[in-house]
C-alpha positions in Angstrom: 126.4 66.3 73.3 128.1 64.2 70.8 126.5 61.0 72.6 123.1 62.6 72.5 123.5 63.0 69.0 124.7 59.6 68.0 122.0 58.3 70.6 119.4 60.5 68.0 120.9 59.1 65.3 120.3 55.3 65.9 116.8 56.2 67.3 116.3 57.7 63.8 117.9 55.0 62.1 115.7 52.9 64.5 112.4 54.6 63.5 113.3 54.9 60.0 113.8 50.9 59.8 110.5 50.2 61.7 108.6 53.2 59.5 110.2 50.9 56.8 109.4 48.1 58.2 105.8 49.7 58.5 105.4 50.9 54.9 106.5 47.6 53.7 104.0 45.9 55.9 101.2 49.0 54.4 102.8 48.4 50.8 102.3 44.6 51.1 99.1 45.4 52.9 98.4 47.9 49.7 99.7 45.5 47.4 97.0 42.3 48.8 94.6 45.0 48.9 95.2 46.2 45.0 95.0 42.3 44.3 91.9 41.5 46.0 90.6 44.7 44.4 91.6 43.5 41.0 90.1 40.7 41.5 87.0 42.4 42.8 86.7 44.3 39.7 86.7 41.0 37.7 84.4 39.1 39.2 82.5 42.9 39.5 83.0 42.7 35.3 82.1 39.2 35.3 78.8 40.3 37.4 78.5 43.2 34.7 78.4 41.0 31.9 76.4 38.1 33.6 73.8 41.7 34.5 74.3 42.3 30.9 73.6 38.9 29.7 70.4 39.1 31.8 69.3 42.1 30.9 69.7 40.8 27.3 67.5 37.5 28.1 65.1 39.8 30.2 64.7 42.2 27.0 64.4 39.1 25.2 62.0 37.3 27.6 59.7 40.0 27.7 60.0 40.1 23.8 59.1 36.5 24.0 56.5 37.2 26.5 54.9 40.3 24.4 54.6 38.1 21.5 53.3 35.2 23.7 50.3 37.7 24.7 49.9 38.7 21.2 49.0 35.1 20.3 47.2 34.5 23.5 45.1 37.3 22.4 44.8 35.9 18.8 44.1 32.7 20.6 41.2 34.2 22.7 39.7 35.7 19.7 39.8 32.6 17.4 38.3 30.7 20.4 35.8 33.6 20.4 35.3 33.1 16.8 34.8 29.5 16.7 32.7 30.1 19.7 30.6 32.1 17.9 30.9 29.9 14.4 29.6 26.9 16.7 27.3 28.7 18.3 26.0 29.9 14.8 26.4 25.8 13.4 24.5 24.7 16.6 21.7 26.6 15.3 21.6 25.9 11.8 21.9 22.5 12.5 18.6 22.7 14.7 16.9 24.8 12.3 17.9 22.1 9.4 17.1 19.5 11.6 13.8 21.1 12.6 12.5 21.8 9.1 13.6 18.3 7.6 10.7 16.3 6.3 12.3 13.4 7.7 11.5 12.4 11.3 15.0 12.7 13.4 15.8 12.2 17.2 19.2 13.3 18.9 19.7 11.1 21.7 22.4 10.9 24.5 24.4 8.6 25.9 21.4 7.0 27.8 19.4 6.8 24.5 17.0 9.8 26.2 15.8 12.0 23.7 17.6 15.7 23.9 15.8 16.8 20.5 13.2 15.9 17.8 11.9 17.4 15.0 8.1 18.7 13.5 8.2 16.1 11.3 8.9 13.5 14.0 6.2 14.7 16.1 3.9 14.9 13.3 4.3 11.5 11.7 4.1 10.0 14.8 1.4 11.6 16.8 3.6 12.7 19.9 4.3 16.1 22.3 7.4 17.7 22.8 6.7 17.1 26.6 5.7 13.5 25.9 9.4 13.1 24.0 12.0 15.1 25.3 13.8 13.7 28.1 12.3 10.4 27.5 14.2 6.9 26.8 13.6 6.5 23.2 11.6 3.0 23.9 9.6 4.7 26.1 7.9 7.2 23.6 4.4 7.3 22.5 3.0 5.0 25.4 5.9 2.4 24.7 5.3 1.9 20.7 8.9 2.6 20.2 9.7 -0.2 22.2 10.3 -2.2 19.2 13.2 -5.7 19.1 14.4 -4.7 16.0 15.5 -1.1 17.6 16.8 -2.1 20.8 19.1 -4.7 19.1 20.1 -1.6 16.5 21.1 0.6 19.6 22.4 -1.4 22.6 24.1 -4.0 20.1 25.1 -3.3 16.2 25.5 0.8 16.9 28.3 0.6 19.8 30.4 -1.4 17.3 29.5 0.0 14.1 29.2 3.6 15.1 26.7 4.0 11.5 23.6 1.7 10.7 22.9 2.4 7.1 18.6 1.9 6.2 17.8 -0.4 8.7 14.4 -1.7 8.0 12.1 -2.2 10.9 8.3 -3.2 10.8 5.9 -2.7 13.3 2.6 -1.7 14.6 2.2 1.7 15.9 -0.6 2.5 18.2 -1.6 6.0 17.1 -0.6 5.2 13.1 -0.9 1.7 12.3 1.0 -1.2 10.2 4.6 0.6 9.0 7.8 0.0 7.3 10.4 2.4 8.2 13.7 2.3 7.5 16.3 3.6 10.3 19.7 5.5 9.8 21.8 6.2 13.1 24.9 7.4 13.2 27.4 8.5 16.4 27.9 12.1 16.3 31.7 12.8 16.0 32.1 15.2 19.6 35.1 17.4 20.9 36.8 15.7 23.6 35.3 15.9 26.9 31.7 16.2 25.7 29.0 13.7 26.5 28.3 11.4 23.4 25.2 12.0 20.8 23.7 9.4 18.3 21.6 11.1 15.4 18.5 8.7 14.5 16.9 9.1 11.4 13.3 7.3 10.3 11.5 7.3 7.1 8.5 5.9 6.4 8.5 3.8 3.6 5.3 2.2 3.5 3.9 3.8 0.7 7.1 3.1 -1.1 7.1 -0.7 0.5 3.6 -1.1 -1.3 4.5 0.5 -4.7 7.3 -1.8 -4.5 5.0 -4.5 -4.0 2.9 -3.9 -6.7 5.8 -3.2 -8.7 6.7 -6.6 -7.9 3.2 -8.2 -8.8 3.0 -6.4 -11.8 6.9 -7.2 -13.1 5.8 -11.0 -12.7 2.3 -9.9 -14.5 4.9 -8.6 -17.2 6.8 -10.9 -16.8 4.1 -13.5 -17.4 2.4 -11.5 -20.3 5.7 -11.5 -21.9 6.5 -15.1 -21.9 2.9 -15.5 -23.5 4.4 -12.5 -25.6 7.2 -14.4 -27.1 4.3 -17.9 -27.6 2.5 -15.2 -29.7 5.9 -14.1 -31.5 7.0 -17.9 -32.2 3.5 -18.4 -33.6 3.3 -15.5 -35.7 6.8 -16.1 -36.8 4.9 -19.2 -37.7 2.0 -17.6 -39.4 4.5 -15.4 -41.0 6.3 -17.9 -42.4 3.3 -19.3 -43.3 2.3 -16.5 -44.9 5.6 -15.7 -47.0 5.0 -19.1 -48.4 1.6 -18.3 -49.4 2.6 -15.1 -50.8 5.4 -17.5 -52.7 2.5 -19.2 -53.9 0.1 -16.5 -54.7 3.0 -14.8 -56.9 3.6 -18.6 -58.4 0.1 -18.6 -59.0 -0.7 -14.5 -59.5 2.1 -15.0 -62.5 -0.1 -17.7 -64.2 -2.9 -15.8 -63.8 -1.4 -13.2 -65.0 -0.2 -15.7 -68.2 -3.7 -16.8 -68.5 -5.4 -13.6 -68.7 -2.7 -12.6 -71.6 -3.9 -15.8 -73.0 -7.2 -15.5 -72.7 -6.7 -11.6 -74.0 -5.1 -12.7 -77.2 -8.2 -15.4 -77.6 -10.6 -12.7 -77.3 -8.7 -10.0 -79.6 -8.1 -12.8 -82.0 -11.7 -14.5 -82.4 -13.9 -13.5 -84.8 -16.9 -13.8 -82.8 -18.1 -10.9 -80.9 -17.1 -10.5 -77.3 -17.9 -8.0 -75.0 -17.8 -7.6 -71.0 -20.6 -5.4 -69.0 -20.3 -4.1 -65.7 -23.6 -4.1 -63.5 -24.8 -0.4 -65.1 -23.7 -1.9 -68.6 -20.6 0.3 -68.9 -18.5 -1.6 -71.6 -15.1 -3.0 -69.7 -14.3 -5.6 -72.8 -14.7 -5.0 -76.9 -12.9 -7.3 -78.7 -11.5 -7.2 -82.3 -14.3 -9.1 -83.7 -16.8 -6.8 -82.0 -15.3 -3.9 -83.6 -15.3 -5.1 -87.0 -19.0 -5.9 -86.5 -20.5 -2.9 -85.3 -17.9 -0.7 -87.1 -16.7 1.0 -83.2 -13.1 1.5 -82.4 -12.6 0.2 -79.0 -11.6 3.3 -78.0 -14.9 4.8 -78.9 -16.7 2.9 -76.8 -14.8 1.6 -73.7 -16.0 3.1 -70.6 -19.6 4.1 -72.0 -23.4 2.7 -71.5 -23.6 -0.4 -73.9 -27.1 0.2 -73.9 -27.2 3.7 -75.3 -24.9 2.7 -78.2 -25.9 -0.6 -79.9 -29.7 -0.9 -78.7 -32.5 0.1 -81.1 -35.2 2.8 -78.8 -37.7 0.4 -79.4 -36.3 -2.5 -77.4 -34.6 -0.6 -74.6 -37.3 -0.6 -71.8 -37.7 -4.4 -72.9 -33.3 -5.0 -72.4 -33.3 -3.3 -69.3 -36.0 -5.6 -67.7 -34.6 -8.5 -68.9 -30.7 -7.2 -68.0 -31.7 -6.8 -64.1 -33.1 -10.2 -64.0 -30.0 -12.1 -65.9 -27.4 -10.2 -63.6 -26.4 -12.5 -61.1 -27.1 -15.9 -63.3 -24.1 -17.8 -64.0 -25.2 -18.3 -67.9 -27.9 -17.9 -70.0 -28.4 -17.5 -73.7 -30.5 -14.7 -75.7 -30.9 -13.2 -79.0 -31.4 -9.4 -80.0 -30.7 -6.7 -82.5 -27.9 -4.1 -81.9 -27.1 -1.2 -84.5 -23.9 -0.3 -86.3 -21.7 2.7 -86.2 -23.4 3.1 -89.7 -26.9 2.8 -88.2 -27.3 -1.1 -89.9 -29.3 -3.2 -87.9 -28.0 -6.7 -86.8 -29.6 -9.7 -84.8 -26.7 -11.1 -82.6 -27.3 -14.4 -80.7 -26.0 -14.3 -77.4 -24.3 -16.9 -75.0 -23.6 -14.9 -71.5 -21.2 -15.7 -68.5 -21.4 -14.3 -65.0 -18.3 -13.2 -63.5 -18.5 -12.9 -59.8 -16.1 -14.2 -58.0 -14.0 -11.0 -56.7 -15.0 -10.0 -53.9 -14.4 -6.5 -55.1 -18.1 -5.8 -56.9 -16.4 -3.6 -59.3 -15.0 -6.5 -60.6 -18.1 -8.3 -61.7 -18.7 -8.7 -65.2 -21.3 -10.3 -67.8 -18.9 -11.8 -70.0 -20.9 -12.3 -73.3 -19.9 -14.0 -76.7 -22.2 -13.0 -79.5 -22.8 -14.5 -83.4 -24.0 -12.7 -86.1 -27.3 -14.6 -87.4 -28.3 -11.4 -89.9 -28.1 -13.6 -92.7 -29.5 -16.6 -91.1 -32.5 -15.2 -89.9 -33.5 -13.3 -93.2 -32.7 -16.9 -95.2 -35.1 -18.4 -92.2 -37.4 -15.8 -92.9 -37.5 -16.4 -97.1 -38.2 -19.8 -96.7 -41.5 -19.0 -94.7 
C-alpha cells in the first residue's frame, strides 16, 4: 500500500514537472506569441498611421483634384470664350477688310489668294471666282504678274516680314498705266496655324500726277520767283531812285515854296495892279495895289466873277469874246475900263501871262499886271 503510494507520489511529482515543463514551454510559447503580437500591433499602428497618412493625401488629392476640375472648367470656358472672341474678331476683321476702300488680298503660304475685298475687285475689274484660290501672279489673265511684285514676295518679304509703300508701276490690261503703292505685312499666327501675308494696294496715280504737276508748277514758282526777286532788286532800284527824287522834289518843292513867298510879297508889295483869273474869271489873285485902286478889300472879292464886278454893262458881251480867244495865249497885252467900289470909271492897260503848266486845270491862271492910264489918257485926250 505504502509502495503504491510513494509509486503515486513520484508519478505525480513526475507529471507535475512535465505539466511544468509544459506550461513553461506554453508560457514561453505565450510569451513569443505576446511578442510577435506586440509587434503585430505596431507594425498594425504603423499601418494605421501610414492608412491615416493616406487617407489624409487622398482627402487632399481629391481636394487638389476638385480644384484641378474647377480650373479645367474655367479653362474650358475661357477657351470657349476666346473661341467665341476670335470667332467674333475673325468677322470683324472680314467685315473691315471687306468695306475698306483700299484694295486688300490675304494670301497663304503659297501666295494663293484665300480673301479679297469689293474694293479689290472693283478697282481691278476681277471675279471672286476668277481670284480666290488663285496664285496672286496669276490674277486678272496674268496682269499681276508684275517683277517688281514677285521680287517683293519671294525675296524682300521672307526677311523683312513688313514692306512699307512699295511703289510699283505697271500696265494693267483691264485699267491701264498705274502707280500703286504696295504694303505687305506677315500676319502674326498662333502656333501650329498655316502662315498669312496681308497685301495692301493703293492707287496712287491720281496722286502721282498731282504730284507731278505739283512738281512743274513748284519749278514754275520757283522760276517766277527768281524773276520775282529781279523785279524786287529793280524796284528796290526804282525805289531808291525814287526816294532820291522825292529828296529832290522836297529840295526843290522848298524853293518853290521860297519862291512863291517871294513872289507873294512882290505882288502884295507892287503898286501896280495884279490880279490872277481862273478860266470862268473867278478872281484867285488881288494884290494890295489892286485893292487900293478899285477900292475892294481882297476879301470882298476873292472867289467871285471878275467880270461882274469891275466891267462896265456896256463892254461885257465885247470882254467875254475877246477873254475866250486870249485864254490859252501865253501873253498878250490890252487896255480897258474897269469900275470902282465907288462906281469911278478907270482905263487900266493890261500886260497878261498864261499860266498852264499844271497838269491839274484848276490850276491854270491868267496872270495879269495892270497900269492905271486915267490920267494919261484924258491929258492925251486935251491935247486933241
Amino acid at each position: 500500500m505504502k509502495k503504491d503510494t510513494d509509486k503515486t507520489k513520484e508519478q505525480l511529482l513526475a507529471e507535475l514537472a512535465e505539466l511544468r515543463k509544459k506550461s513553461k514551454k506554453q508560457e514561453d510559447k505565450l510569451k513569443a506569441s505576446n511578442q510577435q503580437l506586440d509587434a503585430h500591433n505596431q507594425q498594425l499602428q504603423a499601418i494605421e498611421q501610414q492608412l491615416r497618412a493616406a487617407n489624409q493625401q487622398l482627402r487632399a488629392t481629391e481636394q487638389q483634384l476638385r480644384a484641378a476640375n474647377q480650373q479645367l472648367e474655367a479653362s474650358n470656358k475661357e477657351i470657349t470664350r476666346k473661341e467665341a472672341l476670335a470667332t467674333e474678331a475673325k468677322e470683324y476683321a472680314e467685315n473691315i477688310i471687306k468695306t475698306l476702300r483700299e484694295p486688300l488680298l490675304i494670301l497663304d503660304a503659297d501666295l494663293k489668294v484665300i480673301t479679297a475685298n469689293a474694293s479689290f475687285y472693283n478697282t481691278f475689274k476681277v471675279s471672286q471666282r476668277d481670284t480666290i484660290g488663285k496664285f496672286v501672279f496669276e490674277l486678272g489673265n496674268h496682269q499681276w504678274d508684275i517683277p517688281e511684285l514677285k521680287k517683293l514676295l519671294l525675296k524682300i518679304l521672307p526677311d523683312k516680314s513688313e514692306i512699307v509703300d512699295f511703289e510699283v508701276e505697271h500696265l494693267f490690261e483691264d485699267i491701264g498705266q498705274k502707280t500703286i503703292l504696295i504694303n505687305s505685312k506677315e500676319l502674326i499666327q498662333e502656333h501650329g496655324t498655316p502662315k498669312r501675308i496681308l497685301l495692301a494696294i493703293e492707287d496712287i496715280t491720281e496722286r502721282k500726277q498731282a504730284e507731278e504737276k505739283l512738281k512743274a508748277a513748284n519749278q514754275q514758282l520757283a522760276a517766277n520767283n527768281q524773276q520775282l526777286r529781279a523785279i524786287e532788286q529793280h524796284l528796290r532800284a526804282a525805289n531808291q531812285q525814287l526816294a532820291a527824287n522825292n529828296q529832290q522834289l522836297i529840295a526843290s518843292e522848298q524853293e518853290l515854296k521860297k519862291e512863291k513867298i517871294f513872289s507873294e510879297k512882290i505882288v502884295e508889295t507892287a503898286n501896280a495892279i495884279i490880279v490872277g483869273l481862273d478860266k470862268d474869271h473867278i478872281i484867285r489873285i488881288f494884290n494890295r495895289g489892286a485893292e487900293q485902286i478899285t477900292g475892294y478889300k481882297k476879301e470882298e472879292v476873292i472867289g467871285k466873277d471878275w467880270f461882274k464886278i469891275f466891267f462896265p454893262k456896256k463892254i461885257f458881251d465885247e470882254m467875254n469874246k475877246v477873254w475866250e480867244k486870249s485864254w490859252g495865249i501865253k501873253s498878250y497885252s490890252y487896255i480897258n475900263p474897269i469900275l470902282t467900289k465907288s462906281g469911278e470909271e478907270r482905263i487900266i492897260s493890261w500886260q497878261a501871262t498864261g499860266m498852264y503848266d499844271s497838269d491839274d486845270l484848276s490850276k491854270h491862271l491868267m496872270l495879269s499886271i495892270g497900269e492905271d492910264i486915267t490920267e494919261r489918257k484924258q491929258a492925251e485926250e486935251a491935247l486933241k
